[in-house]
C-alpha positions as CSV (number, residue, x, y, z in Angstrom):
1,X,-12.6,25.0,-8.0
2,X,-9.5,23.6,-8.1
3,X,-8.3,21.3,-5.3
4,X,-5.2,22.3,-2.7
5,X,-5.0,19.3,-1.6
6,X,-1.5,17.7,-3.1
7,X,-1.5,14.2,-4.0
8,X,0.9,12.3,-2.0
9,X,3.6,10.4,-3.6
10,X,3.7,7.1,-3.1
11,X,7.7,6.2,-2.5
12,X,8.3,2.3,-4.0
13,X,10.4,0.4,-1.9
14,X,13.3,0.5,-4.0
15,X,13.6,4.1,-4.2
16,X,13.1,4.2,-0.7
17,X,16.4,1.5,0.0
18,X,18.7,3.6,-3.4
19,X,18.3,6.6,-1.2
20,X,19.7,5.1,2.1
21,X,22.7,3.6,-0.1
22,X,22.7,7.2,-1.8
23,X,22.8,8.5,2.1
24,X,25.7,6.2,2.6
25,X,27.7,7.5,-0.3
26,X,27.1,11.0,0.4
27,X,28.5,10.4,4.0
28,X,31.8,9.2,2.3
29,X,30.9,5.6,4.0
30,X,31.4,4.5,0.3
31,X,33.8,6.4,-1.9
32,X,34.3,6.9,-5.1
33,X,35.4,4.2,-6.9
34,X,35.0,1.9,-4.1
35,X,33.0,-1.4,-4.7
36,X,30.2,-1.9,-2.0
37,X,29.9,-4.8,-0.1
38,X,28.3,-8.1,-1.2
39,X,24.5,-8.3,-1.8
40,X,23.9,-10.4,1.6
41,X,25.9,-8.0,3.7
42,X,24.6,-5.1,2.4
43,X,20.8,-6.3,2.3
44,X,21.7,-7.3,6.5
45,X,22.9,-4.2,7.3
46,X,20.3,-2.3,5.6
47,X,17.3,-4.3,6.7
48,X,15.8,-5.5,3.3
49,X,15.6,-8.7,0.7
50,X,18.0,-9.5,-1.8
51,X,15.3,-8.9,-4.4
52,X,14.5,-5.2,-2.8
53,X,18.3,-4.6,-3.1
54,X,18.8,-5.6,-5.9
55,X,16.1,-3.7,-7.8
56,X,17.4,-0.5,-5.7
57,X,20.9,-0.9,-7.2
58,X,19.3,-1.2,-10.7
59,X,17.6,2.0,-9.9
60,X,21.3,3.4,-9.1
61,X,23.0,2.3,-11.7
62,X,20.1,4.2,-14.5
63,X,21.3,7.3,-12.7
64,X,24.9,6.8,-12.7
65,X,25.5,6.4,-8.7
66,X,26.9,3.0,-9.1
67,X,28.1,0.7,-11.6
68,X,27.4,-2.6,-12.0
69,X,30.0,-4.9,-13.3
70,X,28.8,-8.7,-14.0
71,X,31.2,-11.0,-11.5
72,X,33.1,-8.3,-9.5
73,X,30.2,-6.2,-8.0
74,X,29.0,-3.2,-7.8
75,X,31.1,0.3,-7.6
76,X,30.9,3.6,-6.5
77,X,30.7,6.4,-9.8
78,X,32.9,9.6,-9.5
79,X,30.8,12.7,-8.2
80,X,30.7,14.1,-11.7
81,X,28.7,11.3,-12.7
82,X,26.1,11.0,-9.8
83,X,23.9,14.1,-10.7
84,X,20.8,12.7,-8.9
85,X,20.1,13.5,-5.5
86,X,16.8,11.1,-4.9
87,X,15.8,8.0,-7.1
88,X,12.7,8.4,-10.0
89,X,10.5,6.2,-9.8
90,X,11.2,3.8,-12.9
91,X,8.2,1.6,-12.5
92,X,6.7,-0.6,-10.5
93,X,8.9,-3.2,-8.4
94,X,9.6,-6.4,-10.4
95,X,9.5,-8.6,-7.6
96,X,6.0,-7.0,-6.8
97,X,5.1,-7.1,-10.5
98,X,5.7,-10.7,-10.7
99,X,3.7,-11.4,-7.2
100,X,0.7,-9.7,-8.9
101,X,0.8,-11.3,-12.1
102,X,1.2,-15.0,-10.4
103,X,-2.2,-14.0,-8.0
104,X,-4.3,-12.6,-11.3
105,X,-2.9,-15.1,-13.8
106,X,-3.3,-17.9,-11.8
107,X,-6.8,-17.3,-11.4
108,X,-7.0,-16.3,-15.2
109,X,-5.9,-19.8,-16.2
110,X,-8.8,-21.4,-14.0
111,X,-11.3,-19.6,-15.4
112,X,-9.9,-20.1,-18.9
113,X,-9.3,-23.6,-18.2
114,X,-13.4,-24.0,-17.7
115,X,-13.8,-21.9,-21.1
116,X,-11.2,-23.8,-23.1
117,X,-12.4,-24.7,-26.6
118,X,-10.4,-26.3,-29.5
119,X,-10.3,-22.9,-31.0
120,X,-8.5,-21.4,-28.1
121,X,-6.4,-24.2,-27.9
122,X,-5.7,-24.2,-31.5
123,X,-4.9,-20.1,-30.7
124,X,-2.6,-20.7,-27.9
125,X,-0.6,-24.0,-29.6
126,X,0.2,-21.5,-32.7
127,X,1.3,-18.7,-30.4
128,X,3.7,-21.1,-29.2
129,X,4.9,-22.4,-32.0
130,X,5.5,-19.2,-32.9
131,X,7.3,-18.1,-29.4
132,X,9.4,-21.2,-30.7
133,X,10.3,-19.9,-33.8
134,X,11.5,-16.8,-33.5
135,X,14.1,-18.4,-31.2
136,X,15.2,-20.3,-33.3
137,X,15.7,-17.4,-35.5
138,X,17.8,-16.4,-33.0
139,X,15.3,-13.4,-31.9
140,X,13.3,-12.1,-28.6
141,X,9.9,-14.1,-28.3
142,X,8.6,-11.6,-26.2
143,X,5.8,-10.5,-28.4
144,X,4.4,-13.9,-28.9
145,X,4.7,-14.7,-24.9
146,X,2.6,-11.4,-24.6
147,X,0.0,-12.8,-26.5
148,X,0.1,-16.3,-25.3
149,X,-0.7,-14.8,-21.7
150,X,-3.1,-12.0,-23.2
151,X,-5.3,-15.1,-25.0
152,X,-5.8,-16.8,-22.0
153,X,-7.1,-13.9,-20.5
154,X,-9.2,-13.2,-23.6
155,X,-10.6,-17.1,-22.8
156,X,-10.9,-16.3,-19.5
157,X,-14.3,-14.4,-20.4
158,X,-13.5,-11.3,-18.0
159,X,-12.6,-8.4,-20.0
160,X,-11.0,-6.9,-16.5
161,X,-8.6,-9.0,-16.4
162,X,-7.8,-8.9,-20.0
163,X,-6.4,-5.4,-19.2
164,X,-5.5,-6.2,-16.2
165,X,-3.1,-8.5,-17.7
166,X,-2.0,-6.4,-20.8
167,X,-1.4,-3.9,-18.0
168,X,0.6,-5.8,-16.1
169,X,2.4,-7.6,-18.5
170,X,3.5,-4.5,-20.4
171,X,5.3,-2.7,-17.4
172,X,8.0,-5.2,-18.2
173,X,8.9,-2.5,-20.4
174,X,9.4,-0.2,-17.8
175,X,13.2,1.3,-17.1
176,X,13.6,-0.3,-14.0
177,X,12.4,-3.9,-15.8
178,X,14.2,-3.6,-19.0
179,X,17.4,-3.1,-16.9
180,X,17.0,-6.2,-15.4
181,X,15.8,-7.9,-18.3
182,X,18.9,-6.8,-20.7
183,X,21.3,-8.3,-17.7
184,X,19.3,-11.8,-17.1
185,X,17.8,-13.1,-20.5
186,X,19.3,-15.3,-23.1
187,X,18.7,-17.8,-24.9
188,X,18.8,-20.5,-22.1
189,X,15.9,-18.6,-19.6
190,X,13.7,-18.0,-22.7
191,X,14.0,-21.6,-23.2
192,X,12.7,-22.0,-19.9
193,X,10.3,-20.4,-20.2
194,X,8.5,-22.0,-23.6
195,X,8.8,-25.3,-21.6
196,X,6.6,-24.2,-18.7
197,X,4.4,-22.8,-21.4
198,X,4.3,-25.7,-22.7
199,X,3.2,-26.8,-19.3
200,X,0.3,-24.8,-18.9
201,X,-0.7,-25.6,-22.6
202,X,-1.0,-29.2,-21.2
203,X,-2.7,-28.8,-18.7
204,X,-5.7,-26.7,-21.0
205,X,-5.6,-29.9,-23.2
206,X,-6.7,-32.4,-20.3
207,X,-8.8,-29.8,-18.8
208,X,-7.3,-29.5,-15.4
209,X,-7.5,-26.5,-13.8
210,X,-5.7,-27.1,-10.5
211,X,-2.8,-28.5,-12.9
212,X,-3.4,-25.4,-15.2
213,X,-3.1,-23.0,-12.0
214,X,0.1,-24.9,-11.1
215,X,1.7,-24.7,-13.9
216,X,1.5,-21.1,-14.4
217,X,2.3,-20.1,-10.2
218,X,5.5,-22.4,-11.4
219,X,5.9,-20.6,-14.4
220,X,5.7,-16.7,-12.9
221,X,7.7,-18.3,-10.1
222,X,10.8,-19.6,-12.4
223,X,10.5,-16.4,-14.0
224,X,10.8,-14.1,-11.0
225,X,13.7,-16.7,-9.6
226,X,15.6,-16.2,-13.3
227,X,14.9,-12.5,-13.6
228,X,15.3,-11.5,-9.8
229,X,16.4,-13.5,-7.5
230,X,19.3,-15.6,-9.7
């Protein structure tokens, strides 16, 4: 027998904060055309973080609400254009995403680290020569940082949080994610980014997990302050 109870939807955050600046344009506080205020003011006078705000103004801007225009702000569409009246969910929160990676990889890379063999390290040094290569081919590493992350967690012994990882790691795909992505990479933050692999790499090499576990909160860190919070 079918069940009549209805699952209830669970509202993310910044769905929740795209509809009160939704609310706000509807009520003409914001008109058409009109660019909204900074990020500071607006995340004070609606009660959230930057990051929150930011993620909710991605979410506008995939429906056509706002538009987002890199060093002058963010501006209110024409009516014709705003067809949504509540915001999809478009994935999971990036700023939550990356909390939850930093608490499951960070223990991955322990567990690893007390695994670590010169196979693995052999695997994980060619991943990353590899990561380094196709940048300086000029093209998206991302495939090869995927990897690097998902053969730790293969080392790691716990096929849980092998998928766990995958999981999490692949959501970066999501609409709300790849928005952010397309605005924030380049060349420069993936740069970043093989050096603090690098880092981590190191630390598997002289068999220090607290140093391994540092390196990769630091790493996730970097990353959400690059993607997120920049």
């Amino acid at each position: 027998m079918p069940s009549l109870v209805k699952p209830i939807e669970t509202r993310r955050l910044y769905q929740q904060v795209a509809d009160e600046i939704r609310a706000l344009i509807a009520r003409q506080a914001f008109p058409p055309g009109t660019r909204l205020p900074p990020e500071r003011d607006l995340a004070q006078q609606l009660g959230v973080s930057r990051p929150s705000l930011r993620e909710a103004l991605i979410a506008l801007e995939i429906d056509g609400s706002v538009e987002i225009r890199m060093g002058s702000g963010v501006y209110v569409c024409a009516p014709a254009e705003r067809l949504a009246t509540s915001t999809a969910a478009l994935g999971e929160s990036p700023s939550e995403l990356m909390q939850a990676r930093a608490a499951i990889e960070g223990a991955v890379v322990v567990l690893a680290c007390a695994r670590i063999t010169p196979d693995g390290l052999m695997r994980l040094r060619e991943t990353l020569q590899r990561m380094k290569a196709e940048m300086e081919q000029g093209r998206s590493p991302v495939e090869h940082d995927r990897q690097f992350h998902l053969t730790l967690a293969t080392l790691s012994g716990n096929s849980v949080l092998l998928r766990l990882v995958g999981e999490l790691f692949d959501e970066r795909h999501s609409p709300i994610s790849s928005q952010l992505r397309e605005r924030f990479d380049s060349a420069q933050t993936w740069q970043a980014a093989v050096d603090e692999h690098e880092a981590i790499l190191q630390a598997l090499e002289a068999a220090d997990p607290l140093a391994a576990q540092t390196a990769m909160r630091q790493h996730l860190k970097a990353s959400t302050e690059r993607w997120i919070t920049s």
